[in-house]
C-alpha positions in Angstrom: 0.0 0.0 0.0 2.9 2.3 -0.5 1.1 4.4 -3.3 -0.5 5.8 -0.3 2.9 7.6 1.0 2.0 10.3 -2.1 -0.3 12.2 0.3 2.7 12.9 3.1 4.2 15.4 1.1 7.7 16.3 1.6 7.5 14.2 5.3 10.1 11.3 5.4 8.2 7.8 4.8 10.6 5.2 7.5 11.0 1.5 5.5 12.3 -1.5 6.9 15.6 -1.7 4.3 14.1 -5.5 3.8 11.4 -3.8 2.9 12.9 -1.6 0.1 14.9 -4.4 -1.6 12.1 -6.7 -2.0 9.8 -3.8 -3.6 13.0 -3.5 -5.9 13.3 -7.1 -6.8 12.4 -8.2 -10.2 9.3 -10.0 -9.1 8.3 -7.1 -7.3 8.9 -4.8 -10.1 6.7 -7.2 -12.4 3.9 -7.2 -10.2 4.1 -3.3 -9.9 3.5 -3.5 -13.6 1.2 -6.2 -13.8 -1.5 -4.6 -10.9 -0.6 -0.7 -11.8 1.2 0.2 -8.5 4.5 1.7 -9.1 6.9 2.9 -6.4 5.9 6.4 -6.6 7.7 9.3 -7.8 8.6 12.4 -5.3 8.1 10.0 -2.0 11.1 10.2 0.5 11.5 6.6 1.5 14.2 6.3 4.3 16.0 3.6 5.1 14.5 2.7 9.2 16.2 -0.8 10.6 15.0 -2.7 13.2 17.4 -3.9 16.0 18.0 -7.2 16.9 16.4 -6.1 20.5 13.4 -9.0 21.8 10.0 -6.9 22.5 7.6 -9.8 24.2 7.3 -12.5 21.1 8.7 -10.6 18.8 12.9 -11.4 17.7 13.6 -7.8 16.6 12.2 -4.4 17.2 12.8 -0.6 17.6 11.8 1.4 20.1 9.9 4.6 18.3 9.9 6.8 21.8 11.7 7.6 24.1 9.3 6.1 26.9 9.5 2.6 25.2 5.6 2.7 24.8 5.7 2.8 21.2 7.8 0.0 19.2 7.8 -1.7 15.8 8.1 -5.2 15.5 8.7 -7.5 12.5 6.0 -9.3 11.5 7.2 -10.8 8.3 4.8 -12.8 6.0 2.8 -10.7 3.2 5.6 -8.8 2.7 9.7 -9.9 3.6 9.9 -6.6 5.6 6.6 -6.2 6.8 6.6 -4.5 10.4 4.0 -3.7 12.7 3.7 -1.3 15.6 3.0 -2.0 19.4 1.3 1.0 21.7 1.1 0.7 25.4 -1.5 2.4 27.3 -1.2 3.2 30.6 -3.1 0.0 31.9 -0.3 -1.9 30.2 -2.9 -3.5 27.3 -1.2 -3.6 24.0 -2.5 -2.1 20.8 -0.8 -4.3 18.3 -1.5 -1.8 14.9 -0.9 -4.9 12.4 -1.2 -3.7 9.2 -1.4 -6.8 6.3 0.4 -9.2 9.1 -3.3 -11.0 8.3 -6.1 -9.4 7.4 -8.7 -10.5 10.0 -8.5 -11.5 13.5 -10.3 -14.9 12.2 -7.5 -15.3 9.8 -4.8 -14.7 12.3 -7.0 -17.3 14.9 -7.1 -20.2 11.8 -3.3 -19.2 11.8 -3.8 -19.4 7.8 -1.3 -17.6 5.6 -2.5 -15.4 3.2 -2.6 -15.3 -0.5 -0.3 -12.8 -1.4 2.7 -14.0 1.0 5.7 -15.4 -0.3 6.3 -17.4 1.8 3.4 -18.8 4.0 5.7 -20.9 6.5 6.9 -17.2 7.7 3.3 -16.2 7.7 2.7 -18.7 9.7 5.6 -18.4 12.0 4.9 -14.1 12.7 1.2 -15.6 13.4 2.2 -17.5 16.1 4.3 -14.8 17.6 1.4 -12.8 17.6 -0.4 -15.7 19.3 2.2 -15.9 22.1 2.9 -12.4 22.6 -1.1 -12.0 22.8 -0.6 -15.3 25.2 2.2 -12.7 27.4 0.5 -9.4 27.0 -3.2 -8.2 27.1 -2.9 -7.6 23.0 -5.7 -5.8 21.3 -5.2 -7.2 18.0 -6.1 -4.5 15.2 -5.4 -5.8 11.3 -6.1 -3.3 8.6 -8.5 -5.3 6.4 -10.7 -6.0 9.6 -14.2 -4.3 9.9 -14.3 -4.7 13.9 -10.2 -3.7 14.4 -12.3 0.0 15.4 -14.8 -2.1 17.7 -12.1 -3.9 19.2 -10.2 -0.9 20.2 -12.9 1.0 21.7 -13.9 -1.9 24.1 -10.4 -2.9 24.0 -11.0 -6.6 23.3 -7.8 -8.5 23.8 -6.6 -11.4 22.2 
């Protein structure tokens, strides 16, 4: 989805480097001219690594503030670099923002790759983190594709 990046404007867009190579890949680059989604022109995509720091379930992360409550964590699976962000609130309940890591929480449940994934034994593998760090952590799981990721934030249904 990173033809959305276009409506930051000048604002630096942080990538996994993971990330960046595989959208440069050759089988990348076919499928950006296959479905009509180009990297696009004039975005700022910086280079943002994750450390090879344990958060919970989770092998690598990066803390994004300085109070630790906000940290990205690798979920690989529908995309080699695909990363995810964790926010804490203050009762200590998770909000695991989880972009494409699956689409649904039934998905994630059925621990069933998806379609699109490369490779659906590392799917599999960040689902089960998820699973366990849920399992460690009161995680409100919220997908991007899910209708009730908003319902499950506002009654803060946890994993």
């Amino acid at each position: 989805h990173m033809d959305g990046a276009v409506h930051l404007g000048s604002a630096p867009v942080l990538v996994n480097p993971v990330e960046i190579a595989s959208a440069r890949s050759p089988t990348s680059r076919f499928f950006q001219r296959v479905l009509h989604q180009p990297i696009p022109e004039g975005v700022r995509f910086e280079p943002f690594a994750l450390e090879d720091k344990p958060f919970g379930a989770f092998a690598s992360s990066r803390q994004l503030s300085d109070d630790g409550r906000i940290v990205l964590v690798a979920t690989p699976g529908h995309t080699p670099g695909h990363a995810s962000v964790i926010c804490i609130d203050d009762h200590g309940t998770h909000i695991l923002i989880a972009g494409d890591a699956t689409d649904t929480l039934q998905q994630l449940r059925s621990r069933r790759h998806d379609a699109v994934g490369p490779k659906p034994a590392v799917t599999v593998a960040t689902i089960d983190r998820i699973l366990a760090h849920g399992r460690e952590h009161p995680t409100v799981y919220l997908p991007s594709h899910d209708p009730e990721s908003a319902v499950r934030l506002a009654s803060r249904t946890t994993l």
